[in-house]
N, CA, C and O atoms as a GROMACS GRO file, in nm:
protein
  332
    1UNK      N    1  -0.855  -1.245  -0.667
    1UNK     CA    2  -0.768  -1.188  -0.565
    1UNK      C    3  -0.740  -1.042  -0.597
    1UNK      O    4  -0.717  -1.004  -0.711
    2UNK      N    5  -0.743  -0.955  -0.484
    2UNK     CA    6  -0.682  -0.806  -0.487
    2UNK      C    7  -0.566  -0.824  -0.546
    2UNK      O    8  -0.488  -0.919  -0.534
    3UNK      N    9  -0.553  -0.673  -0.647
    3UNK     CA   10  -0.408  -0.604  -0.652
    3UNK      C   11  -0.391  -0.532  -0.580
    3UNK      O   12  -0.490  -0.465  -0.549
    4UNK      N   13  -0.247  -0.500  -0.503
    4UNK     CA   14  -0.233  -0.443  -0.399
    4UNK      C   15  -0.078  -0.365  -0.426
    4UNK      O   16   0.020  -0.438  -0.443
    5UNK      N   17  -0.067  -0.273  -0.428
    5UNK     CA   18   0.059  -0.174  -0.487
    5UNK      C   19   0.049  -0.055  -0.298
    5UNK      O   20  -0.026   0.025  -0.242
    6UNK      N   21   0.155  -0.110  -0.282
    6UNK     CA   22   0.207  -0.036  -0.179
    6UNK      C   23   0.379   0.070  -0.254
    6UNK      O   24   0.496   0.041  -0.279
    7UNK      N   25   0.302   0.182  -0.262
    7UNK     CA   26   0.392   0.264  -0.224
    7UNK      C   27   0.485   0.338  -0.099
    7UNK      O   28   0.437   0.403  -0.007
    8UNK      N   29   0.604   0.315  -0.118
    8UNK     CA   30   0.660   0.313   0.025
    8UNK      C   31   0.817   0.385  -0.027
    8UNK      O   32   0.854   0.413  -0.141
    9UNK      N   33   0.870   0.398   0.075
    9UNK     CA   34   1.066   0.485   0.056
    9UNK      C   35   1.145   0.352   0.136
    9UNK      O   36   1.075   0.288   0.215
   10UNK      N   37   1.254   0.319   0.121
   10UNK     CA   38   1.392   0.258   0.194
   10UNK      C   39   1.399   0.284   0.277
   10UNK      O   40   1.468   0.198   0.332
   11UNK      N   41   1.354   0.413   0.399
   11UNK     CA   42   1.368   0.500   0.563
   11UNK      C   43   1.252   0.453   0.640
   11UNK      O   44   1.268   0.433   0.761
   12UNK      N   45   1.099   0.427   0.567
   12UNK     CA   46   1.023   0.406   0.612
   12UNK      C   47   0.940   0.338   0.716
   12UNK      O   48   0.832   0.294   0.676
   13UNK      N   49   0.974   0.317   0.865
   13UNK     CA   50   0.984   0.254   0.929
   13UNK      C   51   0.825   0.164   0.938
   13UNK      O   52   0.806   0.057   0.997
   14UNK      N   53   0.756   0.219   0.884
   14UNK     CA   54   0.586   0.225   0.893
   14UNK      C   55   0.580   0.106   0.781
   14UNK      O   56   0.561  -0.014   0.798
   15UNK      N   57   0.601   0.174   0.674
   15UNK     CA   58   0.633   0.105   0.517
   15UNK      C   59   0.697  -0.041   0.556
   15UNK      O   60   0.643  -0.144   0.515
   16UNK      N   61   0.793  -0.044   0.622
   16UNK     CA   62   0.835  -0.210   0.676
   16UNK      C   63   0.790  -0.278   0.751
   16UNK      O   64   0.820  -0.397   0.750
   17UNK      N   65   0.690  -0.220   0.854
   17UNK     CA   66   0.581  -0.266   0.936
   17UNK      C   67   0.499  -0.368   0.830
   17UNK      O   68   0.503  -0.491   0.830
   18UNK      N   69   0.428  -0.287   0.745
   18UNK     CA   70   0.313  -0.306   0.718
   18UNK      C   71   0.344  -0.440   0.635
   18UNK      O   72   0.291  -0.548   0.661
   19UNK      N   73   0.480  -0.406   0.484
   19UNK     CA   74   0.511  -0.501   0.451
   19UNK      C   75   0.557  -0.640   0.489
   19UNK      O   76   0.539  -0.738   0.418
   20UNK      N   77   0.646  -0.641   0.661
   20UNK     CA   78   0.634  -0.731   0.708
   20UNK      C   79   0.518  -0.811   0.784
   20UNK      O   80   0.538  -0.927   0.822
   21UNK      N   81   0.394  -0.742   0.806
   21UNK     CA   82   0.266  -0.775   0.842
   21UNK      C   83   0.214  -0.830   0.708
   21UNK      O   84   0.171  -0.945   0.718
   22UNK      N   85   0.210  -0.782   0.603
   22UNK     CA   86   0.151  -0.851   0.501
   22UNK      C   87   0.196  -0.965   0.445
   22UNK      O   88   0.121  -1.036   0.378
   23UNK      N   89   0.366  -1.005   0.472
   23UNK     CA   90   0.460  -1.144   0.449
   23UNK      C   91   0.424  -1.217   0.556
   23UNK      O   92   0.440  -1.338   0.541
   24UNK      N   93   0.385  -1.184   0.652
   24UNK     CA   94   0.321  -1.304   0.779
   24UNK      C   95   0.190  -1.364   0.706
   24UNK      O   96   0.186  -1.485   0.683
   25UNK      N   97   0.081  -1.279   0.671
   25UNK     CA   98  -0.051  -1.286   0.605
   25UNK      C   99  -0.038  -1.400   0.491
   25UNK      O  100  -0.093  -1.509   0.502
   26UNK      N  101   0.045  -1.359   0.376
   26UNK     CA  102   0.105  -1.481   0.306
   26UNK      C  103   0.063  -1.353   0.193
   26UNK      O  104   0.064  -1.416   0.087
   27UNK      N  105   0.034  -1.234   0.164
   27UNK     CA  106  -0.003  -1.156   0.087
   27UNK      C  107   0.099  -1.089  -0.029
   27UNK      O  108   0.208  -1.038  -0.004
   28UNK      N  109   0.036  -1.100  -0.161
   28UNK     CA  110   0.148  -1.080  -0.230
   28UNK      C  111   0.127  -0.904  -0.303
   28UNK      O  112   0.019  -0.861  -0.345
   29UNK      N  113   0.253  -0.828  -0.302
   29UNK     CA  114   0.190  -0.737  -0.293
   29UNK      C  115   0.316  -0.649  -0.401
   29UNK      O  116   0.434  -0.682  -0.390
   30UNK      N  117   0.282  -0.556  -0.487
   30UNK     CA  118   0.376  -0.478  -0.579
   30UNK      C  119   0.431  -0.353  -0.460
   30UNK      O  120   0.353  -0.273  -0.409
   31UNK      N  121   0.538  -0.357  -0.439
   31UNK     CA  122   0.612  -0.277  -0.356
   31UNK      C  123   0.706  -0.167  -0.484
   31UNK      O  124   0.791  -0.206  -0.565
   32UNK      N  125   0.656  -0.031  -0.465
   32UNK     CA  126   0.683   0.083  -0.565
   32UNK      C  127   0.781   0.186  -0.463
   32UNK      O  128   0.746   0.261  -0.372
   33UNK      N  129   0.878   0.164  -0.504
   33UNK     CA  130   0.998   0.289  -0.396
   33UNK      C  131   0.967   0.455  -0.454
   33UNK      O  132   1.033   0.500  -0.548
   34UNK      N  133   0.871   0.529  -0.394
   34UNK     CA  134   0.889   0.628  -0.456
   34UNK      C  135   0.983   0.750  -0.442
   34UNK      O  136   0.971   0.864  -0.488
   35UNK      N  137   1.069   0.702  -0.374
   35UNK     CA  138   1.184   0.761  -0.400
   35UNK      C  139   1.287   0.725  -0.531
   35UNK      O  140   1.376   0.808  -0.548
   36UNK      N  141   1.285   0.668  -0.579
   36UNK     CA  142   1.364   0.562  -0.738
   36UNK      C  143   1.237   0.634  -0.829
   36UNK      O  144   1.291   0.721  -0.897
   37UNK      N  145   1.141   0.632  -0.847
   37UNK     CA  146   1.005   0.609  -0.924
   37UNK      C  147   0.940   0.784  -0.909
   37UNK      O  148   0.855   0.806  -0.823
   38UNK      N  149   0.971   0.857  -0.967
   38UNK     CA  150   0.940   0.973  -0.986
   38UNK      C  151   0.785   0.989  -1.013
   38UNK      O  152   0.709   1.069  -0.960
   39UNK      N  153   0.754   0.882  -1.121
   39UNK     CA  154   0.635   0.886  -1.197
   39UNK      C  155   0.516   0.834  -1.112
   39UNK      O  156   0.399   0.866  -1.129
   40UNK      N  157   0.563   0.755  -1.024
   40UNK     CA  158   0.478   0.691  -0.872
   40UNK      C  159   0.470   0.758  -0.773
   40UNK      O  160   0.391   0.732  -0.682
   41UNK      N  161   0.525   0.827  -0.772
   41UNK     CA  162   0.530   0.931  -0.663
   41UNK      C  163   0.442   1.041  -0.688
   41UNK      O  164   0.398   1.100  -0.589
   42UNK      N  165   0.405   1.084  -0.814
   42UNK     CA  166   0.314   1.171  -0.869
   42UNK      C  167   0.166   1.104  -0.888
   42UNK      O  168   0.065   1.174  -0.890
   43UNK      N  169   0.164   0.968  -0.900
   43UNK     CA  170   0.075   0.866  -0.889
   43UNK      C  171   0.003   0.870  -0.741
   43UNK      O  172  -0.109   0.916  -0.718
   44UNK      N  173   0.076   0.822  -0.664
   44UNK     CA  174   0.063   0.854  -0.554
   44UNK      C  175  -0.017   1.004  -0.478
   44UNK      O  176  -0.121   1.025  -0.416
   45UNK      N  177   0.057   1.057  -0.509
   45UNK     CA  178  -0.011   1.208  -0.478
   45UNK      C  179  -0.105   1.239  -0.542
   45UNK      O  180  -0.169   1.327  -0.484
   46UNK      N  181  -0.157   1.204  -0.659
   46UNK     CA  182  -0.306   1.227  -0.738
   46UNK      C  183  -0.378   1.194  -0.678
   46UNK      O  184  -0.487   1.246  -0.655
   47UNK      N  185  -0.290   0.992  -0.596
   47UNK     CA  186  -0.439   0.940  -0.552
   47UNK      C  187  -0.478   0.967  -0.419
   47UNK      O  188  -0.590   0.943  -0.374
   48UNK      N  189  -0.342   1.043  -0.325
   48UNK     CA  190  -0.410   1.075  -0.209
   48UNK      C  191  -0.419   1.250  -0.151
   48UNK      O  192  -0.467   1.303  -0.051
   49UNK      N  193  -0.338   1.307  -0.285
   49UNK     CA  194  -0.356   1.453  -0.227
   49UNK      C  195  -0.210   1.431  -0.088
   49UNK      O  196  -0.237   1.472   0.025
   50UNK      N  197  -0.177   1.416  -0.094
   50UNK     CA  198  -0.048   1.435  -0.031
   50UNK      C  199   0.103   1.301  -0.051
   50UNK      O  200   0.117   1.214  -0.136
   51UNK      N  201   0.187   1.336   0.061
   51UNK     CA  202   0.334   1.263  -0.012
   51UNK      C  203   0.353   1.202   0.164
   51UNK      O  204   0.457   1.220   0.227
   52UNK      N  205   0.240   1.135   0.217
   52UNK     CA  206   0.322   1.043   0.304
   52UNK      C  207   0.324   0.886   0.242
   52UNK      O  208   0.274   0.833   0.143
   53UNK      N  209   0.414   0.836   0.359
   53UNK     CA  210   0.393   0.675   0.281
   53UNK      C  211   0.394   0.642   0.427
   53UNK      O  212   0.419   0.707   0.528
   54UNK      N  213   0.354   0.510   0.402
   54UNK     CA  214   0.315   0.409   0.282
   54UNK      C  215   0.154   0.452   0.301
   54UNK      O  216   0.078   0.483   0.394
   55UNK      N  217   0.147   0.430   0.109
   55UNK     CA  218  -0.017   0.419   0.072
   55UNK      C  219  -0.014   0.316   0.023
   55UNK      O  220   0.074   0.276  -0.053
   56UNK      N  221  -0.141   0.236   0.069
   56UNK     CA  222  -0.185   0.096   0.012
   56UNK      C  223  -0.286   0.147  -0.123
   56UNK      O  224  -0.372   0.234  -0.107
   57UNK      N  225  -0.270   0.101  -0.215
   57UNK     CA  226  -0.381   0.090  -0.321
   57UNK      C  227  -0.391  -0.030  -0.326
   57UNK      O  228  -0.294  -0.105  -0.335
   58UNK      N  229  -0.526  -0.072  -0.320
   58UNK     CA  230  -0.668  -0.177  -0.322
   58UNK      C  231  -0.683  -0.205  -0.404
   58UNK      O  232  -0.780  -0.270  -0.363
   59UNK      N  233  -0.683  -0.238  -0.565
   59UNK     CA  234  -0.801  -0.272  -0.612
   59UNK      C  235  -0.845  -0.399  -0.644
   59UNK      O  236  -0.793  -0.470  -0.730
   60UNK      N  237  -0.947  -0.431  -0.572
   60UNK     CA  238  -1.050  -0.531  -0.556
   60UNK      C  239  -1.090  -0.583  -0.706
   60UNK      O  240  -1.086  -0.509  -0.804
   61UNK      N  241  -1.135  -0.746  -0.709
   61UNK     CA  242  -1.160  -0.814  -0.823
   61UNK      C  243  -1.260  -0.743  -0.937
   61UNK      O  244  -1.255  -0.758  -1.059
   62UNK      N  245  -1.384  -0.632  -0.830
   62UNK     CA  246  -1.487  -0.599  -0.905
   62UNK      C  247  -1.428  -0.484  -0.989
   62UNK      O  248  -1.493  -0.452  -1.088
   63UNK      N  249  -1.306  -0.411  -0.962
   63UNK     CA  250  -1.260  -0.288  -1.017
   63UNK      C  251  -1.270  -0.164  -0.926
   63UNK      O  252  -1.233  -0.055  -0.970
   64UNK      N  253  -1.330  -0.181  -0.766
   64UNK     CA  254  -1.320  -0.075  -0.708
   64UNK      C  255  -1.196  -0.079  -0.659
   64UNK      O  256  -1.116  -0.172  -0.657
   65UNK      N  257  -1.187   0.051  -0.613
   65UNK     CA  258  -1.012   0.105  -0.540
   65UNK      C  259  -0.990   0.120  -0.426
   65UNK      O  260  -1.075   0.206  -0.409
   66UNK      N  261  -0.940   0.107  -0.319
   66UNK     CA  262  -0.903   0.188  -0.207
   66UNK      C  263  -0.801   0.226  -0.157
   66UNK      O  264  -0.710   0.144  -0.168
   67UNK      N  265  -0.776   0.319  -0.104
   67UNK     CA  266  -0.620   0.404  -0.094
   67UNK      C  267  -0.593   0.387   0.063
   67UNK      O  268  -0.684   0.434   0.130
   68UNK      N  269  -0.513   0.343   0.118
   68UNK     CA  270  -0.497   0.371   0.288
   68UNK      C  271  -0.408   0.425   0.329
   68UNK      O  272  -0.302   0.367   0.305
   69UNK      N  273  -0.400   0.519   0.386
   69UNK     CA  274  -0.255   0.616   0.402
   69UNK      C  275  -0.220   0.536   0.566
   69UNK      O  276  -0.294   0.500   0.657
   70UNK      N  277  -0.086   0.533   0.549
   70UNK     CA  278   0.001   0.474   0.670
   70UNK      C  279  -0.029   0.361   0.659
   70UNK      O  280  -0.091   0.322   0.560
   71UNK      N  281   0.013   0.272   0.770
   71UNK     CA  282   0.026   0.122   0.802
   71UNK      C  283  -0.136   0.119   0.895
   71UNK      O  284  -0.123   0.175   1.004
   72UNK      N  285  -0.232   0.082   0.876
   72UNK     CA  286  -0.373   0.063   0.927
   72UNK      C  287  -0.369  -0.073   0.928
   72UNK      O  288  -0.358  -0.126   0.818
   73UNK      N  289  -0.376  -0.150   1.034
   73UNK     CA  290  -0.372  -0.263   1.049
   73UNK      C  291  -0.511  -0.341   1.015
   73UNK      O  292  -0.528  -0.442   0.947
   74UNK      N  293  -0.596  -0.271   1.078
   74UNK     CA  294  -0.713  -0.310   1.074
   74UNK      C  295  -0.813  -0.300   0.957
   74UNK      O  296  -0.893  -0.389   0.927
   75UNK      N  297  -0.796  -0.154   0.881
   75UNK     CA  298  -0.814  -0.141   0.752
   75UNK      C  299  -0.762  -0.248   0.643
   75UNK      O  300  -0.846  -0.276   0.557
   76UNK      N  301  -0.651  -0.306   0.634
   76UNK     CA  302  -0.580  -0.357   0.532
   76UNK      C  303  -0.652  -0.546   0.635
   76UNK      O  304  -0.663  -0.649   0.568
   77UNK      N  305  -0.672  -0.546   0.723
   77UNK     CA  306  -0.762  -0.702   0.759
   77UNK      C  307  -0.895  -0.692   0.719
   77UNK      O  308  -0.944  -0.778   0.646
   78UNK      N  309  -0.963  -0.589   0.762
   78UNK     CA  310  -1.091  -0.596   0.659
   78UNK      C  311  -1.082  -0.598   0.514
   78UNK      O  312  -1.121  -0.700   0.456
   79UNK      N  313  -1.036  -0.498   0.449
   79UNK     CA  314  -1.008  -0.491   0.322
   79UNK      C  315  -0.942  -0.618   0.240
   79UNK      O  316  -0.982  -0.644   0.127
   80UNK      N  317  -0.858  -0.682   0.293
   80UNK     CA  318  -0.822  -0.804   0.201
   80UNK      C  319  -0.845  -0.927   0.268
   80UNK      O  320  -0.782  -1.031   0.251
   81UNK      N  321  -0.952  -0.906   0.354
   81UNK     CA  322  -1.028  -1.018   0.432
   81UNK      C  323  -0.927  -1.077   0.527
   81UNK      O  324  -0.950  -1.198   0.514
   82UNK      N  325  -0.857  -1.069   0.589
   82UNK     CA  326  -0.739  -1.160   0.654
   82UNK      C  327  -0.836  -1.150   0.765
   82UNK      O  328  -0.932  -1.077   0.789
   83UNK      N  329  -0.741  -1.313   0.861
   83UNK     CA  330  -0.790  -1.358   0.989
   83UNK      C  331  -0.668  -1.285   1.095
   83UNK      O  332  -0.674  -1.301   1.217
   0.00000   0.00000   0.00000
């Protein structure tokens, strides 16, 4: 199974979308406030070159990564296979 680390803020209206789309899915997922988390937030921005949220980080069983900026519905159903 994917690890899946969603970085997201408490205001984020997008960020609660997505997370409540992924609690329908049954998907379990590390939720990082980078507003609290200084050090994630710099994490974050390495991995996407900018400071919006929510970014999904991917990484898949084989060790590859993928980063998805915003709530992509369709990205995050392909990517962790959902129906």
């Amino acid at each position: 199974m994917s690890h899946i680390k969603i970085y997201s803020t408490s205001w984020c209206a997008f960020c609660k979308a997505e997370k409540e789309f992924l609690d329908q899915k049954g998907v379990t997922y590390e939720d990082v406030n980078v507003e609290e988390d200084q050090a994630a937030a710099q994490e974050m921005v390495k991995l996407t070159q900018q400071m919006g949220v929510p970014v999904t980080r991917i990484t898949h069983d084989d060790g590859s990564e993928v980063a998805i900026v915003g709530f992509d519905r369709d990205r995050l159903v392909h990517e962790l296979k959902l129906a």
